[in-house]
N, C-alpha and C positions, 0 to 999 in steps of 0.2 A: 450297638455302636457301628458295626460293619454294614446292618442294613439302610443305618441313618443315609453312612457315607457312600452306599452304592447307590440309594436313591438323589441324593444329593449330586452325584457326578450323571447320572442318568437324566436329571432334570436340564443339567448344564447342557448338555446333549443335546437332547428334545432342543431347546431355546435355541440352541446355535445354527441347528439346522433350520428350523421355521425362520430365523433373524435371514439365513441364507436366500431363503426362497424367496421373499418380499422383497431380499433387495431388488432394485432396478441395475440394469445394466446402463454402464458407464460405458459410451464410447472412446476408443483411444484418444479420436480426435481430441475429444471433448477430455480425455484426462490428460492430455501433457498440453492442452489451451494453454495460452498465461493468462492470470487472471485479469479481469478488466479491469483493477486498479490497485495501487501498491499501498498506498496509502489513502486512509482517511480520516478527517480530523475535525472537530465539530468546533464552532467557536464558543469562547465564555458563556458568551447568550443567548447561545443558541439558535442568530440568524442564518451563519452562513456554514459552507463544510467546505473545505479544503482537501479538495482532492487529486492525486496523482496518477496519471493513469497514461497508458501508449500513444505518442501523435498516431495516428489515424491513418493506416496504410505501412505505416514504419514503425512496426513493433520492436524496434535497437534503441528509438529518441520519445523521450517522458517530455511533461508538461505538466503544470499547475495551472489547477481552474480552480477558480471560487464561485458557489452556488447559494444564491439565496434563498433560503428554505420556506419563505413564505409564498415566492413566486415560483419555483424550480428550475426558474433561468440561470444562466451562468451571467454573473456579477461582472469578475474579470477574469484575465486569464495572463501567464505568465509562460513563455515558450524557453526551453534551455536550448541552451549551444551544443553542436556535435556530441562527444559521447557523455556533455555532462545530463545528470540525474540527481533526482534529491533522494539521500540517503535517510532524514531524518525531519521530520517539522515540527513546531509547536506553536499558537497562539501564544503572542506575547502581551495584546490587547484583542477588545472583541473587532477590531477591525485591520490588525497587522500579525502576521507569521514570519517569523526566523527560520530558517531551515539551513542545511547543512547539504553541502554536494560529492556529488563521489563521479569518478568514471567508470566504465565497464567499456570493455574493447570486445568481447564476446558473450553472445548472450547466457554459455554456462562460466563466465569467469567470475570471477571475484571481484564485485565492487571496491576500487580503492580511493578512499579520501583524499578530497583535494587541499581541506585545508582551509577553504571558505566559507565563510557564515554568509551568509542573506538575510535582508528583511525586506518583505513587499508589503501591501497595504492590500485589502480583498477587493479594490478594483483593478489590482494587476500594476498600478502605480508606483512611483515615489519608491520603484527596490533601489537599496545601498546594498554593497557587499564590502565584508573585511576580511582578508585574508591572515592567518594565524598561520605560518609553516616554521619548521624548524629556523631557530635561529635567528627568525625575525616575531612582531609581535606591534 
């Protein structure tokens, strides 16, 4: 029984240290990057993906693109206002998304909801917004 478990912890050993050596080194830069998108979301049909990811030089202000997967172009695209950000998305049809907004004032704070629903269409089109906050409805 003892030599099971000596060899059993000896093995765990061995593996942990080989798992060590192979890995590749992470750069810092490269581990606290943000990632290049927050969200992504595939439609019903699987034409298009809905993705959220940083404007371009201004990593604080997000954006909504739609990509059509048979071309790899972007369909449409959807720009937010000041600190707003989409907290949450989902196809509602294979050609429209709802999605939900939140703020952030800094980039390690706390997204706070705003209380807004959205809907866009995937050429960036025809968005409605309803606002849900306490009190009203």
């Amino acid at each position: 029984m003892i030599r099971r478990l000596t060899a059993g912890l000896l093995l765990a050993l061995f593996s942990i240290t080989a798992f060590t050596d192979s890995a590749a080194d992470v750069s810092t830069l490269t581990f606290f990057s943000q990632p290049a998108f927050k969200l992504v979301r595939i439609s019903p049909d699987g034409h298009y993906l809905a993705v959220v990811g940083p404007v371009k030089g201004e990593d604080e202000k997000y954006q909504l693109d739609f990509i059509n997967l048979a071309t790899m172009k972007l369909k449409g695209h959807l720009g937010l206002v000041g600190e707003q950000q989409i907290a949450d998305l989902w196809w509602a049809t294979d050609n429209r998304v709802v999605f939900t907004t939140a703020t952030q004032t800094g980039s390690f704070d706390q997204p706070s909801l705003t209380g807004d629903i959205w809907a866009v269409d995937a050429d960036g089109k025809g968005s409605q917004t309803r606002a849900f906050h306490a009190g009203k409805g």
